[in-house]
N, C-alpha and C positions, 0 to 999 in steps of 0.2 A: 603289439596293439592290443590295449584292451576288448573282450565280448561283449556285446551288445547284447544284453540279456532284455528279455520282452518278460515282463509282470502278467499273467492271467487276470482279469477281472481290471485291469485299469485303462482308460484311455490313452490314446498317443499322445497328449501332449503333458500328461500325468506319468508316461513311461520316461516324454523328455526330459522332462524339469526332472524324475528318479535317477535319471542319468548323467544327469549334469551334475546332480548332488554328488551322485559316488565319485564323478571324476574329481570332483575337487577334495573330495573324501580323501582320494588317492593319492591324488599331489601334494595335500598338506601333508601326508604321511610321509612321502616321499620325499617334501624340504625335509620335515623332520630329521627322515632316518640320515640325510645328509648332513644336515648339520651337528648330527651327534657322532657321525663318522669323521667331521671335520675335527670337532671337540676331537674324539678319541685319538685323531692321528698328532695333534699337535700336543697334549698330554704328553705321548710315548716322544715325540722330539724333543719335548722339554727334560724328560727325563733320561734320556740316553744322547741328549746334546755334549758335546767337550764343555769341561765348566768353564767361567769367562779367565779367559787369559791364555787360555793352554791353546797353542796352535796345531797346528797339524800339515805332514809336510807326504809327498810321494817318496817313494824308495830312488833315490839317482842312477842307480844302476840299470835300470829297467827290468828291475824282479823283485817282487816284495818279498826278505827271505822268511825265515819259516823264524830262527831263534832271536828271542831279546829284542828284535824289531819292532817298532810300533810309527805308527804318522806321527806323537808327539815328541817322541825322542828324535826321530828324524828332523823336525821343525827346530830343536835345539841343538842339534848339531850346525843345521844350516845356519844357523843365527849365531855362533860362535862360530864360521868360518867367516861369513859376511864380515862379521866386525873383529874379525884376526882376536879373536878371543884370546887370554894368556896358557890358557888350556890348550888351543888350537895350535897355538907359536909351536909349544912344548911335543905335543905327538907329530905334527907335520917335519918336526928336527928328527925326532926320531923314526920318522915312518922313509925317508926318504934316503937317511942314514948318514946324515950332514951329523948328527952326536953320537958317538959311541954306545951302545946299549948291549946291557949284558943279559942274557937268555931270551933275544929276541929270536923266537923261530917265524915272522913273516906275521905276528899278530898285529904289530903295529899298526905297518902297510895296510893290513887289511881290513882294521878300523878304518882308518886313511879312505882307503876306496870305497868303503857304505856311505862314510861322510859326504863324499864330494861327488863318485862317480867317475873319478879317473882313473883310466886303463893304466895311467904309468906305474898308478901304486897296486891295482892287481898284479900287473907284471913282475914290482920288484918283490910281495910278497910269496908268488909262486917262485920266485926265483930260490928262496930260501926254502922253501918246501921241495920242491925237486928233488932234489938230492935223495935226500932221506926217503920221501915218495919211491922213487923208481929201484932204490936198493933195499926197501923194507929192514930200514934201523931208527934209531930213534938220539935225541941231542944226546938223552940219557936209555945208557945203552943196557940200562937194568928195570926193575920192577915200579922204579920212581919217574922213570917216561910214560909209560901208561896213566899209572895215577892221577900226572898231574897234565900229560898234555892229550889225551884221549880225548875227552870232551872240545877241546881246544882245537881239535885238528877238524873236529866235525863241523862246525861252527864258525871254522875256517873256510871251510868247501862250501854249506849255505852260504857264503855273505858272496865268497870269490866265483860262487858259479857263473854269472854270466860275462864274466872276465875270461873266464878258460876256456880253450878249445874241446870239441870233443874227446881227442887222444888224452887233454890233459884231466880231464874228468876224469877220461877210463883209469889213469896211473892213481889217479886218487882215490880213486874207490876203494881198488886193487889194496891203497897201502891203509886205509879204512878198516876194510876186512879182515888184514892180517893182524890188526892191534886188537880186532875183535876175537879172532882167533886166542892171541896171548889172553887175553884176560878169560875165554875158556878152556885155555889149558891146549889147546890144539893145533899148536906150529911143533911140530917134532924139533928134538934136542934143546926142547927152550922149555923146559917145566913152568911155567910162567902161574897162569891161574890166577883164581881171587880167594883172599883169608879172610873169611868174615871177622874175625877177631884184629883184624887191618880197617881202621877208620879210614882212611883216605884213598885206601885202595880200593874195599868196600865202594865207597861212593863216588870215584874217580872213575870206576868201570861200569857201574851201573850206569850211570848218567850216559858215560860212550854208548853202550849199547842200545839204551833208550836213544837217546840222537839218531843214531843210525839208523833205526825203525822209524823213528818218525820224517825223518827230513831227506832221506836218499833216494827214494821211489821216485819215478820208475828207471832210471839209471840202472839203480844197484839190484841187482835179482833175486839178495840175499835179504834185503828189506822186509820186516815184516816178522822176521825169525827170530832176532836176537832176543827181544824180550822174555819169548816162551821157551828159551837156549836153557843147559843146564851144561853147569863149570862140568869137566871129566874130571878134574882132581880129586877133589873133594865131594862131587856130584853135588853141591849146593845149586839150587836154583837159580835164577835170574831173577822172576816172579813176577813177571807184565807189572801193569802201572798201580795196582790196586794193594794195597796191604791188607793182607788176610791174618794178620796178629802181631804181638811183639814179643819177635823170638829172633833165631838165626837160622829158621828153616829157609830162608830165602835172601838174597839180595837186596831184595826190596822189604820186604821185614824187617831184616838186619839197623835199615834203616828207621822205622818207626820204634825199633828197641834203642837203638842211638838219641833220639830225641826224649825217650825217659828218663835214660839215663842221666839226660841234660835238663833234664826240669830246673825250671828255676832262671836259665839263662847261662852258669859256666859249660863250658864245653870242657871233656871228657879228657884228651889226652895231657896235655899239658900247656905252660904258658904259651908256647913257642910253636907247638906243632897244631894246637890249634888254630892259629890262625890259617892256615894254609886250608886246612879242613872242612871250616865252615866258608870259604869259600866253593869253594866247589860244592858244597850244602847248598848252598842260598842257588848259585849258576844252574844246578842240575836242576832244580824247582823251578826256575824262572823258564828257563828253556821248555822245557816240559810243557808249563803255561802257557808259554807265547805258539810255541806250536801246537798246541790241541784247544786252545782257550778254554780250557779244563783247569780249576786246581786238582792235582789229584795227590799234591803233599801238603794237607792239610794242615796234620803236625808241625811239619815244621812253619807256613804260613802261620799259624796263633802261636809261634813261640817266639817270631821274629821280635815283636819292641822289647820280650825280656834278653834276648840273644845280645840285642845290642844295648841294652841297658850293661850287663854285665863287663860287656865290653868295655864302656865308658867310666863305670867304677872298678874297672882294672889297673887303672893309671893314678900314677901320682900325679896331683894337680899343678904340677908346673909342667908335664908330659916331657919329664928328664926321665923319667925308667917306667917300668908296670911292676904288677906283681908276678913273681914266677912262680913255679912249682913242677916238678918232675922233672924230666928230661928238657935241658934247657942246651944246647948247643952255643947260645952265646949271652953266657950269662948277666946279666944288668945289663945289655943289648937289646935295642925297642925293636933294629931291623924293620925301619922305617918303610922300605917298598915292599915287603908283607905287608905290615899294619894299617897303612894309609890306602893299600889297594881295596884291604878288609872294609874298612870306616869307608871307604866311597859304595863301596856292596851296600852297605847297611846303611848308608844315608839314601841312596835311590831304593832300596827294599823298604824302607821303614816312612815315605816318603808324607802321606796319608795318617801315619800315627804322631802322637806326641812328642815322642825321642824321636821324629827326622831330623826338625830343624837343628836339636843337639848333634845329630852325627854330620850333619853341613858342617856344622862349626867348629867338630872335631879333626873333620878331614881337612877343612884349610887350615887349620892350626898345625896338625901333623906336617903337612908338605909343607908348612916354611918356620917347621921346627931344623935348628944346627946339630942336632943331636944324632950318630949314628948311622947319617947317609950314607951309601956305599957306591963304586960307581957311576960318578958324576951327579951325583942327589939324582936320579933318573926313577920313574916310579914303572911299576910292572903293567902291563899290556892292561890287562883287566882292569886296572885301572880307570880308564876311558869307555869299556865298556857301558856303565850306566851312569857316569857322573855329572852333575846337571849343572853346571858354575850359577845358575841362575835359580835354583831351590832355595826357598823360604828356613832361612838362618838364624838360631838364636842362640845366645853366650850359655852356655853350661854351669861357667864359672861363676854366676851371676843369676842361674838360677834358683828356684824352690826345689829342687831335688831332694827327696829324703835322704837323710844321714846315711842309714844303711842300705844292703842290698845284701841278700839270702840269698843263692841257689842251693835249693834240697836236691836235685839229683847228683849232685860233685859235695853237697857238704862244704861250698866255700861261703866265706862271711867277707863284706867288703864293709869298711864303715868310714866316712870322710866325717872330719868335723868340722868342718866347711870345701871350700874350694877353692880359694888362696893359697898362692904359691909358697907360704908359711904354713899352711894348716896341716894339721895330723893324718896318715894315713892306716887304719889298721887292717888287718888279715889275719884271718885264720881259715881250715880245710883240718877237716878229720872226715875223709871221701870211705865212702863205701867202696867193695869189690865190685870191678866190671869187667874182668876176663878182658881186658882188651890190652892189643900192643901198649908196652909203656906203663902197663900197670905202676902204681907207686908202690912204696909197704913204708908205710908212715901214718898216723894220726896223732890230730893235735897240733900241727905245724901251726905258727903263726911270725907275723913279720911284722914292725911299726916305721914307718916312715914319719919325720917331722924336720921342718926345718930346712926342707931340701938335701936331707941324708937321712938314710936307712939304720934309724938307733938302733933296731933289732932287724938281724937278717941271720946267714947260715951261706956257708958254700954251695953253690950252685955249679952244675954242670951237665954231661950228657951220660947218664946212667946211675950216677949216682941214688937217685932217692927210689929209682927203683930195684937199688940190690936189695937183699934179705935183711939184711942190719940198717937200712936207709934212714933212721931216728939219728945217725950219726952225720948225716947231712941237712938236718932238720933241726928245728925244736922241740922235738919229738923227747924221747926216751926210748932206750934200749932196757929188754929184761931179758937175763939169761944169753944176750947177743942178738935179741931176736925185737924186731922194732912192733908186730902185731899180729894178731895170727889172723886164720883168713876163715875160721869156721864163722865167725860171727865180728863184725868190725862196722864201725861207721858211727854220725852224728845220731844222739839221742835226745836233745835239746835244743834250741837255739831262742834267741830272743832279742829285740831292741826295746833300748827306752821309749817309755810313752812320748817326751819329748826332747829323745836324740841323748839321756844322760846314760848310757852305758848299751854296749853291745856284749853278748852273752853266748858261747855256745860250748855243749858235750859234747864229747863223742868216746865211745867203750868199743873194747876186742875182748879177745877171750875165745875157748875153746880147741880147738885142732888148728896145728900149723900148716900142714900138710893139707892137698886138696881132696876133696873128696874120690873115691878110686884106686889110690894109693896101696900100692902093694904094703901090708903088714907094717901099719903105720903106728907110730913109736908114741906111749900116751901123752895124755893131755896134762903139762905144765900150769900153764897160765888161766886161770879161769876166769880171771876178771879183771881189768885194768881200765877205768873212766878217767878220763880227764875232762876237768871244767876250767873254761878259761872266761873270764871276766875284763872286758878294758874299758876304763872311763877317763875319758877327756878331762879336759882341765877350761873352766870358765876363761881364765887370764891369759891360756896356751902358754905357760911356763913349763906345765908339764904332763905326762902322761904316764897311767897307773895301769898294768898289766897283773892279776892274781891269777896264779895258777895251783889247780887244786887236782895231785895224783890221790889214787884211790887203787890197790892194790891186793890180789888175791892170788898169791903164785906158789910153788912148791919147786923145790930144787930139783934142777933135770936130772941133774948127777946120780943122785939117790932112787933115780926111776928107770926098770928096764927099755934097753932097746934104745939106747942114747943116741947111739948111730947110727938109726933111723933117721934121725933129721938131718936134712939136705946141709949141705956145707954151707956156711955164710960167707964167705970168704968172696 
């Protein structure tokens, strides 16, 4: 209640009418301040409203979990089960085990049960976990089970938690913690550990251990630790969620050094191995996200539309092969449930930018491509993780995409001269050193696709391009035996037409073969070797014109001490 203030010097009824004024003084204020509060509240709903279309749905399970979860993904799950979606047909076959599926460890089911809410598919997906759970082993019973199913197991236990009994939580934790163990080095007779110079291991483990910190509590006791953990093998860090430079003092560094080295969009190890990579790139970020509603991988969120750009100018346009390089295990082999798992990451990650509706359209092109399927055309788990069947689609084939695609951190050159199943494919890679597993030792490679066949290509396999003489698995050149040396290597050039008439790139080695450190290292042969390679299209597509231009500054090793200082090529 307002004071009744008495004025000196005025009459009562000159005190009332002053009194009556302030009340209303007060109250006009008072609509006021309310109605600008009204304003202000409906402002902030308008602007943090879902946009129109997007629904929003509760968790079925009765616990909203912590990873990849959201009301509107859940709203498009419900809505492809509702109307028996052909995506839904497809995981409910395989979640329930009515189709054979090969490296299903219980992911299925356990998308199965966030979808829907039924115990039967928690049960069958704990059923396959068990096992391995209570005897602390793994499908893959070496350093490629952590990598790839560490994250996977965690993410497992969010979604299955209120499926499981107490005791079965406890066995989970339990087998949790020992995979956390392995990845710092600390289950005795298992030298396990993490090699930052291991892309996939690197970030396969980081991401486990980040999980575990975030989404175990208060169960797990150990929660909380792992991030601030340091490996014993090597004593690398873990390095909580923040990047404090880009180097390989830490785990988490390791990773923002990973993402420079990919500037541009190629990823770093090879055709074949990165795909598996950047998954678990993209999954560890998103997780991350969704449990802290933090981005705290920056990097990699602003290099997402070039990630999957590169992606999409990796493929020849009739999506009959890609292009490879490095370490290829099956070579001219797309390994469809990799790729198409890849291309649904990147269609729900990229969802908001301009390449989404392309990677929509990439992804259902992929799954009802004949090309390559293995085990009943069945696509990997992750798959289903973020796939939206009802995301805004547009043809690639059919698009304004520019001719080329550059990425400066790999040194690759993509160039289509159009996107018809007849049109030209060109490639080239003259990559800089990255200290990383799978190194190559080649520059200058290049490959032309036309026609629906590969006019220029080169043997492909699994080590190949990264022995010592690797120009002999490439287009490269060998000098001396020796394909580049590694004191100074990489693109010095590159360039596209003003309007799509010719793609252009350098790239020069030279100096010390041998790395730096090296005991009593043998001199310097080669000092300078650039190569320029030029290719232009043909107006009529009759034909296509490759110039390649060596430039050479070398002295014969024979004639220089200490020959047998250099490492054997062999």
């Amino acid at each position: 209640m307002l004071p009744c203030k008495k004025w000196v010097g005025r009459s009562d009824l000159e005190n009332t009418m002053a009194f009556e004024v302030m009340m209303r003084s007060r109250q006009d204020v008072g609509r006021r301040i309310f109605v600008y509060r009204t304003l202000i509240a409906l402002v902030i709903a308008l602007l943090f409203a879902p946009k129109a279309g997007a629904q929003t749905a509760v968790s079925p399970t009765g616990r909203t979990p912590h990873l990849y979860w959201s009301p509107q993904r859940q709203a498009v799950w419900n809505r492809m089960v509702s109307e028996n979606n052909v995506w839904w047909q497809k995981l409910k076959s395989y979640a329930n085990g009515s189709t054979p599926r090969y490296g299903d460890i219980g992911d299925y089911a356990t998308i199965a049960y966030q979808m829907t809410g039924d115990l039967a598919y928690s049960r069958k997906a704990w059923s396959i976990i068990q096992p391995f759970a209570q005897k602390h082993t793994l499908p893959w019973a070496n350093r490629n089970g952590t990598r790839e199913y560490f994250c996977t197991y965690v993410w497992m236990y969010d979604w299955l938690y209120p499926g499981l009994t107490k005791a079965q939580r406890t066995d989970y934790i339990g087998f949790l913690n020992w995979m956390a163990d392995l990845a710092l080095n600390n289950v005795a007779g298992k030298p396990w550990g993490t090699r930052t110079n291991d892309q996939d291991e690197t970030i396969g483990h980081y991401f486990g251990l980040a999980f575990l910190d975030l989404v175990t509590a208060p169960d797990n006791p150990r929660a909380g630790t792992f991030l601030n953990a340091v490996e014993t093998g090597n004593g690398v860090k873990v390095g909580g969620l923040v990047s404090t430079g880009s180097d390989r003092g830490s785990m988490r560094n390791t990773i923002t050094l990973m993402m420079k080295q990919a500037a541009g969009g190629a990823w770093i190890e090879s055709g074949e191995y990165s795909l598996g990579t950047l998954q678990l790139l993209m999954l560890g970020a998103e997780g991350v996200r969704s449990a802290t509603g933090k981005d705290y991988f920056p990097e990699i969120t602003n290099a997402l539309p070039q990630l999957a750009s590169a992606f999409l100018y990796s493929h020849t346009p009739d999506l009959n092969d890609s292009y490879q390089w490095g370490d290829e295990e099956h070579p001219h082999g797309l390994w469809i449930q990799t790729r198409d798992e890849l291309s649904a990451i990147f269609s729900a990650m990229t969802a908001t930018n301009a390449v989404g509706p392309y990677m929509q359209k990439l992804t259902v092109d992929l799954s009802n491509s004949p090309v390559d399927w293995h085990w009943g055309a069945i696509p990997y788990a992750r798959f289903f993780l973020m796939f939206n069947p009802y995301a805004p689609s547009a043809d690639w084939k059919t698009s304004s995409l520019p001719n080329g695609l550059y990425a400066s951190g790999r040194s690759m050159m993509y160039y289509h001269d159009g996107w018809g199943n007849n049109d030209s494919f060109f490639g080239a890679h003259s990559p800089a050193a990255n200290d990383e597993d799978h190194e190559i030792n080649f520059q200058g490679d290049f490959q032309l696709y036309r026609h629906g066949e590969w006019a220029l290509t080169h043997p492909q396999g699994y080590g190949i391009a990264s022995m010592p003489a690797g120009g002999s698995a490439t287009n490269g050149m060998q000098i001396a035996g020796l394909t580049l040396m590694n004191e100074a290597r990489g693109a010095v050039a590159q360039e596209f037409g003003a309007n799509g008439e010719y793609a252009y790139l350098a790239g020069s080695t030279g100096g010390q073969y041998v790395r730096a450190g090296y005991w009593c290292p043998p001199p310097t042969f080669l000092h300078e070797w650039t190569r320029s390679i030029l290719y232009l299209p043909s107006a009529d597509k009759h034909s296509d014109t490759v110039v390649v231009y060596d430039r050479t500054n070398a002295e014969d090793p024979r004639k220089l001490p200490s020959l047998g200082r250099y490492p054997s090529t062999d």
